[in-house]
C-alpha positions, 0 to 999 in steps of 0.5 A: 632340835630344829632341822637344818637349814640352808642360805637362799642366798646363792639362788637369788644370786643367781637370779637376781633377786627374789622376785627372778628366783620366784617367778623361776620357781614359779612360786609366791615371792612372799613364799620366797622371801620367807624361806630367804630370812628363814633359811630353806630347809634341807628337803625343800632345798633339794626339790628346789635345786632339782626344779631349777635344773641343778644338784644341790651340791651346785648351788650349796657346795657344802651340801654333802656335809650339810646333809651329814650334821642333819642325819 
């Protein structure tokens, strides 16, 4: 079974692009782009939301179900 998965997409939405949300994150835009086609996973999706000032539920609104079908 492989661990849930979430969309980068609404973060790069809101920065602009991969290179705004890494220098947000202050991580590696290879880092970012990376968990971009990969998907980021639930644990890290959390940190992350919470580094960029957000809950997770604000950047994914199904967060909660999401968390669920991972359990």
């Amino acid at each position: 079974m492989t661990a849930a998965r979430l969309s980068l997409e609404p973060l790069v939405a809101r920065y602009g692009s991969v290179s705004g949300l890494a220098r947000a994150l202050r991580r590696d835009r290879v880092q970012v782009s990376k968990w971009r086609r990969d998907g980021l996973p639930m644990a890290s999706a959390d940190r992350i939301a919470v580094a960029l000032g957000m809950h997770p539920v604000e950047v994914w609104p199904d967060w909660y179900e999401a968390t669920e079908q991972a359990a």
